[in-house]
Backbone as CSV, one residue per row, in Angstrom:
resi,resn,N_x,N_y,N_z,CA_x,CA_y,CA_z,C_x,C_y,C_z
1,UNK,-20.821,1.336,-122.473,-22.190,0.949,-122.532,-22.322,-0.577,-122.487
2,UNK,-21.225,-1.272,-123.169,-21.318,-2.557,-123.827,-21.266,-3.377,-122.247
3,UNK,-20.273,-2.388,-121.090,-20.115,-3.187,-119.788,-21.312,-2.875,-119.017
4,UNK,-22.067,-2.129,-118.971,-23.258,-1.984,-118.115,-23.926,-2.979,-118.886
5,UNK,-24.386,-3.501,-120.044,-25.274,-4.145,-120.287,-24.695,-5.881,-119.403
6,UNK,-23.438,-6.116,-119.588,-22.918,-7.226,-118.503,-23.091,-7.392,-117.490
7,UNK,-22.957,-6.004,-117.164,-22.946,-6.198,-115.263,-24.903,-6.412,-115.064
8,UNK,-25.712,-5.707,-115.653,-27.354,-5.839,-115.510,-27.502,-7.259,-115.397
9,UNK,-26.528,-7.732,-116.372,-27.100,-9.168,-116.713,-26.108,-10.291,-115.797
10,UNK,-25.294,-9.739,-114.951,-24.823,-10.912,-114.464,-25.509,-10.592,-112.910
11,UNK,-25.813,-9.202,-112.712,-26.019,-8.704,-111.540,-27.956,-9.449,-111.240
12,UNK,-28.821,-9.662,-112.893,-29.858,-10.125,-112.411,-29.630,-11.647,-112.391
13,UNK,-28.710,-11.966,-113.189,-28.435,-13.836,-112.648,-28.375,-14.133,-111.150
14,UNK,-27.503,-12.559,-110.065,-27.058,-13.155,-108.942,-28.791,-13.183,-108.187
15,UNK,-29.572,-11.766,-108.382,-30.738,-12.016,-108.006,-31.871,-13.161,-108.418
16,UNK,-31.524,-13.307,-109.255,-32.371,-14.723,-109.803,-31.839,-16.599,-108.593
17,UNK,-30.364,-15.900,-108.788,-30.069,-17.374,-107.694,-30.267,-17.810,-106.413
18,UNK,-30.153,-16.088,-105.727,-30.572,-16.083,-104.912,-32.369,-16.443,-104.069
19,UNK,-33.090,-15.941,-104.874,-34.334,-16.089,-104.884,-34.474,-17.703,-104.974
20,UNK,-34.184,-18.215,-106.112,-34.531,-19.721,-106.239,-34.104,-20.541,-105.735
21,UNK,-32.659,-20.344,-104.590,-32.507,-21.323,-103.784,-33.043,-21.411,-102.187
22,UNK,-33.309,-22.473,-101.947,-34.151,-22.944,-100.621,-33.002,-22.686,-99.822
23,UNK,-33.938,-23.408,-98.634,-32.488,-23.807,-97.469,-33.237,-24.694,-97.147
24,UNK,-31.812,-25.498,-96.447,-32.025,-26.970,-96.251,-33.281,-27.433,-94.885
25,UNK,-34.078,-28.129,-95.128,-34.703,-28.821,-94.319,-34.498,-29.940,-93.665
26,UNK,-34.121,-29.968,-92.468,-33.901,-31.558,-91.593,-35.256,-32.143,-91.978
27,UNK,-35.378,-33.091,-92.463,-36.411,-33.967,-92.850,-36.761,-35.131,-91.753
28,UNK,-35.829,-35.338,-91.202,-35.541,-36.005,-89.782,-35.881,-35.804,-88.881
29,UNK,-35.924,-34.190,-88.813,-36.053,-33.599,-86.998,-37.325,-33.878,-86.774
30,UNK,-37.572,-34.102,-85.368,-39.160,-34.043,-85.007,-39.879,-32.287,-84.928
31,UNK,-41.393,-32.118,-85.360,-41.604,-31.464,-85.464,-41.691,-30.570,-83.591
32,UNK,-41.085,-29.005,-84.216,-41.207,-28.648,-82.635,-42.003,-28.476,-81.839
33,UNK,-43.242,-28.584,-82.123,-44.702,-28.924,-80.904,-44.343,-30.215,-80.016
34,UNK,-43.748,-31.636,-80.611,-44.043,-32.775,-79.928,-42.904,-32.803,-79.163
35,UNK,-41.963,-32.522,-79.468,-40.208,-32.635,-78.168,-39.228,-31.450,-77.990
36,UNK,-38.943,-31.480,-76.296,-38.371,-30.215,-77.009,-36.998,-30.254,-77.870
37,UNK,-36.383,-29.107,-78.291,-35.134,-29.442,-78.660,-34.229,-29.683,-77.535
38,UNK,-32.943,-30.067,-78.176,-31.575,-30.563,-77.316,-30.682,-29.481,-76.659
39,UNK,-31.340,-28.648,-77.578,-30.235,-26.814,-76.888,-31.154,-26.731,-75.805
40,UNK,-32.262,-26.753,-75.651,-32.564,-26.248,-74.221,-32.998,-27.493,-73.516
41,UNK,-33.016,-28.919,-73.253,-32.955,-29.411,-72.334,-31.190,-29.288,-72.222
42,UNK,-30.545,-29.389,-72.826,-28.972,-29.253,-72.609,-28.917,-27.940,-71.865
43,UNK,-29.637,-26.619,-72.096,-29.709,-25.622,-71.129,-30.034,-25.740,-70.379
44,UNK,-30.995,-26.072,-70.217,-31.758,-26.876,-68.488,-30.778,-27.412,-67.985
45,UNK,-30.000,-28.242,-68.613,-29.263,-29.495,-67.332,-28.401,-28.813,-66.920
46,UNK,-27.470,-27.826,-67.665,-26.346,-27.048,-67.237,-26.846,-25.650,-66.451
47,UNK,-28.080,-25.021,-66.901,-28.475,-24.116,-65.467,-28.739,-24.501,-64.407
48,UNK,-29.226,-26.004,-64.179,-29.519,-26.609,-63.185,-28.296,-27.018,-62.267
49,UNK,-26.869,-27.546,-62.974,-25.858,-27.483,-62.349,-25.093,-26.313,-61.925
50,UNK,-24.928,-25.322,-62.571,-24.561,-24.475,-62.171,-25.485,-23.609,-60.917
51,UNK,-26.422,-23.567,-60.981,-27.176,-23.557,-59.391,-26.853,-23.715,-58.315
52,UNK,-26.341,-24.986,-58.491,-26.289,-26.435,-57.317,-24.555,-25.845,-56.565
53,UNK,-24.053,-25.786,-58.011,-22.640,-25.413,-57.714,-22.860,-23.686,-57.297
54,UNK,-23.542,-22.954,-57.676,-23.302,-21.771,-56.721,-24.165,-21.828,-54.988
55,UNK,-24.967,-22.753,-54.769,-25.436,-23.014,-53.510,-24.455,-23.910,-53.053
56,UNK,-23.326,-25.072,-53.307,-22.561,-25.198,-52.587,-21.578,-24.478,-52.535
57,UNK,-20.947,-23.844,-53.060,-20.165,-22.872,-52.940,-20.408,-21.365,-51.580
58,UNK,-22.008,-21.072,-52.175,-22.410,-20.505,-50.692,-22.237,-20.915,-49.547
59,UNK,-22.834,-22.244,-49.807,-22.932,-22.976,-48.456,-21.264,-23.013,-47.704
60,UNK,-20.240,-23.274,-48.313,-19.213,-23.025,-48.271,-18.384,-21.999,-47.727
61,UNK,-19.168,-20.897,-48.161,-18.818,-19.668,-47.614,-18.878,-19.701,-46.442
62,UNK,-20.632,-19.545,-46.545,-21.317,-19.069,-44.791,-20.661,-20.296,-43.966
63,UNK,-20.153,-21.432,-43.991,-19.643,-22.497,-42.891,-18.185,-22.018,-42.209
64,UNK,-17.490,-21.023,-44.085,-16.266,-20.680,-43.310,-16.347,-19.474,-42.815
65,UNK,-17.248,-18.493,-42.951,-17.784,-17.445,-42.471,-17.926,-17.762,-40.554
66,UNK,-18.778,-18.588,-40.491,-19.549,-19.011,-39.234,-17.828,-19.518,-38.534
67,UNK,-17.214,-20.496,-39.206,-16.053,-20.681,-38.373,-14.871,-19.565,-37.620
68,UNK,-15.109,-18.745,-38.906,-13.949,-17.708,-38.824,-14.431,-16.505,-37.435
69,UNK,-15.665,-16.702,-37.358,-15.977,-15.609,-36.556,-16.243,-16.162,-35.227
70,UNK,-16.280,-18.095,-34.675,-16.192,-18.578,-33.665,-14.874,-18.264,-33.490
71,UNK,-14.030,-18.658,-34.158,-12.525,-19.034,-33.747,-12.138,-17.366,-33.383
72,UNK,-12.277,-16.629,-33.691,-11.814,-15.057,-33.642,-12.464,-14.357,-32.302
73,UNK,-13.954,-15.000,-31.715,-14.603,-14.720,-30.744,-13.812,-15.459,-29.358
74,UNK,-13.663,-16.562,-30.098,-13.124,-17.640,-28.564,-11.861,-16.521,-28.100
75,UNK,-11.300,-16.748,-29.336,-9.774,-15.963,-28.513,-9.952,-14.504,-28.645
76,UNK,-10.535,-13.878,-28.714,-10.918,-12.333,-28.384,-11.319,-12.672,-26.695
77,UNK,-12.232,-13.074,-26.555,-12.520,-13.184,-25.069,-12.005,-14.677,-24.106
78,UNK,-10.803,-15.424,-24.993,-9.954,-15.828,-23.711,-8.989,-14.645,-23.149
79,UNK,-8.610,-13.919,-24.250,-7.372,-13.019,-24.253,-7.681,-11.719,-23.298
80,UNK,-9.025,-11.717,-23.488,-9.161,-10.036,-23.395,-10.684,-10.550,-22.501
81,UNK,-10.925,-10.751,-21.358,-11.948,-11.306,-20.483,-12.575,-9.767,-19.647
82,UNK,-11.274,-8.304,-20.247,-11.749,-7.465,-19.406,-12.868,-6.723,-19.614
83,UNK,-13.337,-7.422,-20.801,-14.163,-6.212,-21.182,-16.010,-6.845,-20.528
84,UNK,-15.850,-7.313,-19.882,-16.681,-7.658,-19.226,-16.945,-7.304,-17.719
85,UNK,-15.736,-6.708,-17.302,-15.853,-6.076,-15.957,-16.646,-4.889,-16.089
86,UNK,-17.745,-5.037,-14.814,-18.457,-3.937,-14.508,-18.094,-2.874,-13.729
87,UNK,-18.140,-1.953,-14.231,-17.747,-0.556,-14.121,-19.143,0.624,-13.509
88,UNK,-18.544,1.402,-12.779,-19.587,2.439,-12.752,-17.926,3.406,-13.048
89,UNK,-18.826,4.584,-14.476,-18.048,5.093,-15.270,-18.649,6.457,-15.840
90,UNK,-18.381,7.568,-15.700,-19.004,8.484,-15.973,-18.008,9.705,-16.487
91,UNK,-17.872,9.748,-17.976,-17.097,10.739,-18.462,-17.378,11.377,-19.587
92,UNK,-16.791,12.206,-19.991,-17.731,13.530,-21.045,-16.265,14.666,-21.296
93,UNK,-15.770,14.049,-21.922,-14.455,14.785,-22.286,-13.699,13.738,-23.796
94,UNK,-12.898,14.355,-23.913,-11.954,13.541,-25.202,-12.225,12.213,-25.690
95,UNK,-11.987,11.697,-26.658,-11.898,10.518,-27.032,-11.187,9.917,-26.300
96,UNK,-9.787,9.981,-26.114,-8.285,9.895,-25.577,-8.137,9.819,-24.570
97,UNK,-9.003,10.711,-23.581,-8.612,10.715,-22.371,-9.706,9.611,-21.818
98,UNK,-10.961,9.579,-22.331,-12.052,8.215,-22.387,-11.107,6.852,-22.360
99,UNK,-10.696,6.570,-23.291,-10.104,5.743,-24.025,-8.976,5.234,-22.949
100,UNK,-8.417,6.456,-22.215,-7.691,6.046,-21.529,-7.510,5.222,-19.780
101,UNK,-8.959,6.334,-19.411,-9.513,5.887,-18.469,-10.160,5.001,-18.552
102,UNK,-10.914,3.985,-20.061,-10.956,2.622,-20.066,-9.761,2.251,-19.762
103,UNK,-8.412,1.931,-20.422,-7.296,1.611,-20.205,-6.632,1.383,-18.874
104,UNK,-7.157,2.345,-18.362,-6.816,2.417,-16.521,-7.761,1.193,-15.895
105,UNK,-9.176,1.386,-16.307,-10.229,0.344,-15.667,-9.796,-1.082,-15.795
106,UNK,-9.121,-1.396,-17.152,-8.789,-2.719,-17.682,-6.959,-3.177,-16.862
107,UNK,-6.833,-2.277,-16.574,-5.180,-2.437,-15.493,-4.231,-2.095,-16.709
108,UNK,-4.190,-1.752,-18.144,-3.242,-0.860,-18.939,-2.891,-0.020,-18.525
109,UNK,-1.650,-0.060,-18.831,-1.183,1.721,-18.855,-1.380,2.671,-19.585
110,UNK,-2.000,4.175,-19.753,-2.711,4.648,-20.394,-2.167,5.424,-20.991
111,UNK,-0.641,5.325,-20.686,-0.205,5.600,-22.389,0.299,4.901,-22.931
112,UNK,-0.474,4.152,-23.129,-0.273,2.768,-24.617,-1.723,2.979,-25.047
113,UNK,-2.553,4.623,-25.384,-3.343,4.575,-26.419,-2.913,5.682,-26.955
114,UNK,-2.910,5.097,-28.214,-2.094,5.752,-29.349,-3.172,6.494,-30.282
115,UNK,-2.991,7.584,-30.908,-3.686,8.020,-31.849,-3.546,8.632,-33.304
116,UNK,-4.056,7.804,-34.703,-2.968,7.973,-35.717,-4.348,8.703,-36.747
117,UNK,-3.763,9.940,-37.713,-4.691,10.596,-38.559,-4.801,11.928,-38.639
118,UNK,-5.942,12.567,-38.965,-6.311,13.973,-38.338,-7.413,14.105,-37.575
119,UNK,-6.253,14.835,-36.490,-7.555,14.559,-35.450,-8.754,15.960,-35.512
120,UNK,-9.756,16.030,-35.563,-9.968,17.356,-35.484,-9.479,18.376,-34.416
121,UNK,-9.654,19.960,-34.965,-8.873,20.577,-34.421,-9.880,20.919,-32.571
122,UNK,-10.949,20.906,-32.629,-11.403,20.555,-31.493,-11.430,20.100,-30.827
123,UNK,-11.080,18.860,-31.301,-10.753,17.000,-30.199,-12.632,16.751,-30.849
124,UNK,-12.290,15.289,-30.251,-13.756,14.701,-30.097,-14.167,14.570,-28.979
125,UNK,-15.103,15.459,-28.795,-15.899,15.330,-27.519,-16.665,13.727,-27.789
126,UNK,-16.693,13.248,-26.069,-17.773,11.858,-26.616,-18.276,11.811,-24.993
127,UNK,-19.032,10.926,-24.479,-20.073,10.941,-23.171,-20.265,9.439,-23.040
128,UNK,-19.541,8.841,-21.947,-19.762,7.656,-21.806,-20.101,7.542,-20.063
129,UNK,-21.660,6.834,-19.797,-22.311,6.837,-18.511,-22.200,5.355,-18.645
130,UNK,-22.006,4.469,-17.932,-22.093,3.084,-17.358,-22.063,2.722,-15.623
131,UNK,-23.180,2.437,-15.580,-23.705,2.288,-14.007,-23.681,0.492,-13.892
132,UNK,-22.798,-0.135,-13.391,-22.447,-1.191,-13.016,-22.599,-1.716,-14.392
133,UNK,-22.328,-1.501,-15.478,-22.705,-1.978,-16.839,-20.699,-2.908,-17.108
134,UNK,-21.022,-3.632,-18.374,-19.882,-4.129,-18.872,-19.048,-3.117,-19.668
135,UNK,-17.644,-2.929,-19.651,-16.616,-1.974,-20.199,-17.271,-2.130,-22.293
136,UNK,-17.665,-3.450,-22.141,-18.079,-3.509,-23.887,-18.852,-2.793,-24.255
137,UNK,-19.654,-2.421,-23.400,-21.162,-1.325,-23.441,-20.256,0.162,-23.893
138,UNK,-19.288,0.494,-23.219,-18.993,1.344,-23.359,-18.573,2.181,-24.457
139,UNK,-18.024,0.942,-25.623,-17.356,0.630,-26.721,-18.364,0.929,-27.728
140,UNK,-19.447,0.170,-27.452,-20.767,0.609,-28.557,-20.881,2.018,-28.354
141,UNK,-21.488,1.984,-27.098,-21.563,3.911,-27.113,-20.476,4.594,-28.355
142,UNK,-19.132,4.346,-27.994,-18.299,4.838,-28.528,-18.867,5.095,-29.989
143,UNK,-19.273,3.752,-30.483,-19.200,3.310,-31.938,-20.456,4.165,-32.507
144,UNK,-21.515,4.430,-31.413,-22.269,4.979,-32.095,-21.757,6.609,-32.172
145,UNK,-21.710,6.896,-31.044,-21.259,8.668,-31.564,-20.314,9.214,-32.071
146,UNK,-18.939,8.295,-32.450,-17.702,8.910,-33.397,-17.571,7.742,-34.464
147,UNK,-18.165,6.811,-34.417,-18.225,5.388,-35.667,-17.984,5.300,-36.471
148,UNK,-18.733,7.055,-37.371,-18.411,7.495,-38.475,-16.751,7.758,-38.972
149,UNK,-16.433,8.164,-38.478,-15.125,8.776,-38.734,-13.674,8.500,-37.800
150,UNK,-13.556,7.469,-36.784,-12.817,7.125,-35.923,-12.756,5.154,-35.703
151,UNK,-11.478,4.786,-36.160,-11.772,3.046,-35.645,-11.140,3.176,-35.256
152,UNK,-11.346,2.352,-33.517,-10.611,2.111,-32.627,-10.210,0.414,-32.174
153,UNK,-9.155,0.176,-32.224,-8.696,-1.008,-32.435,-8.050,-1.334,-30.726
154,UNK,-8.531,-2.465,-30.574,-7.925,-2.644,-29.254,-7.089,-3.639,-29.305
155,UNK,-5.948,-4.074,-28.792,-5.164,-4.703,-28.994,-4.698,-5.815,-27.504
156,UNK,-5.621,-6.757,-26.995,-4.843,-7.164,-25.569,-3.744,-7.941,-25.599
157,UNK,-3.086,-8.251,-26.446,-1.750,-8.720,-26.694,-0.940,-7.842,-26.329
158,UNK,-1.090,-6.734,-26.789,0.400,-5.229,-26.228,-0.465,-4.692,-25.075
159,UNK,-1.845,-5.031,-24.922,-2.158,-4.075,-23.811,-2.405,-2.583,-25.006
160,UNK,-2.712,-2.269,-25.778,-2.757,-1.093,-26.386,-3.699,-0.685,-27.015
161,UNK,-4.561,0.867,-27.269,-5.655,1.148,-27.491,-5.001,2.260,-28.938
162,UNK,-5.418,1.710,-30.333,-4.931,2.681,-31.294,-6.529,3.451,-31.824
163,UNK,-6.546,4.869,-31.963,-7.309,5.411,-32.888,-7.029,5.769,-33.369
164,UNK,-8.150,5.635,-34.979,-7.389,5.840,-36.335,-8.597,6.780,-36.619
165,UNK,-8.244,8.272,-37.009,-8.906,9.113,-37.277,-9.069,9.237,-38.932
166,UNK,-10.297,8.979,-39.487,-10.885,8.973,-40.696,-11.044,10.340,-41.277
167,UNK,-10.931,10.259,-42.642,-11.498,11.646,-43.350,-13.089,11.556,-42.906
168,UNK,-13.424,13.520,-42.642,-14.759,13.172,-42.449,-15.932,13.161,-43.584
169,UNK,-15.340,13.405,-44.677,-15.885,13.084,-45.661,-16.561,11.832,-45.907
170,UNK,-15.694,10.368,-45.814,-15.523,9.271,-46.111,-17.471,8.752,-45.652
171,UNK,-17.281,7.511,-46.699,-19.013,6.795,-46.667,-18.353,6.045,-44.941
172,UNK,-19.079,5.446,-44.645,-19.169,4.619,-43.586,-18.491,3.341,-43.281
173,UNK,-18.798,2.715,-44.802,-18.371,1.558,-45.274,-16.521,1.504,-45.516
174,UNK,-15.771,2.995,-45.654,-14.795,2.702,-46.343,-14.226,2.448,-44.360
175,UNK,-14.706,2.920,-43.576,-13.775,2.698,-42.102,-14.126,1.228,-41.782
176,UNK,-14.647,0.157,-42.254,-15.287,-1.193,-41.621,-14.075,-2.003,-42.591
């Protein structure tokens, strides 16, 4: 009994101290209506740099972006000038055998197109018409009706045409 009456009494001293002490007041600081504080112009100055530094950094990007895709264009079409020959071209059978008879148009030999994956068990039918058009035209076609599920890589260094047959499951994004 004798310790509960201790603990009441030391336990209302701690509530008593608590209550009666303040907290400290800067007596110094300016009141916060007239300036702002230092944490947020100090936030300001450092969101403001960090800005600057993620727009040059962009800027950075897109310059090596823009370079990477001149320099990759020049020599795609010093190397490979055939894909600009106009063709009258009219076929509606295989990927492969398409693919190949580009290969023939471009002066390859047409078996140097290779084909790596599963192919379906049907083949891919595809339909490519070009009436005095450029061999590149032909390529889009391509891209649009098997795009999904087939990248075809051309290679004019070996002279060689590879397709890479995709799951047809797959998003779009995972063949790019």
């Amino acid at each position: 009994m004798q310790i509960y009456k201790y603990g009441a009494v030391i336990v209302s001293c701690m509530i008593l101290s608590a209550c009666s002490s303040t907290s400290k007041v800067n007596h110094t600081a300016p009141p916060p209506d007239e300036k702002p504080h230092i944490i947020d112009q100090e936030l300001r100055s450092k969101t403001q740099e960090l800005l600057e530094e993620v727009r040059a950094l962009a800027l950075i990007r897109q310059a090596k972006a823009k370079g990477k895709s001149q320099t990759s264009q020049d020599k795609i079409s010093a190397g490979f000038s055939g894909l600009d020959k106009r063709i009258n071209f009219d076929c509606s059978c295989d990927l492969k055998v398409n693919m190949q008879a580009l290969a023939v148009n471009l002066g390859w030999d047409a078996n140097r197109v290779y084909e790596v994956g599963h192919k379906p068990a049907m083949g891919v039918p595809v339909e490519i018409k070009l009436r005095q058009e450029p061999i590149s035209l032909a390529l889009e076609q391509l891209e649009v009706q098997v795009g999904h599920f087939v990248d075809i890589r051309i290679d004019p260094n070996f002279k060689s045409i590879l397709i890479t047959y995709q799951a047809l499951d797959a998003p779009r994004e995972a063949h790019q």
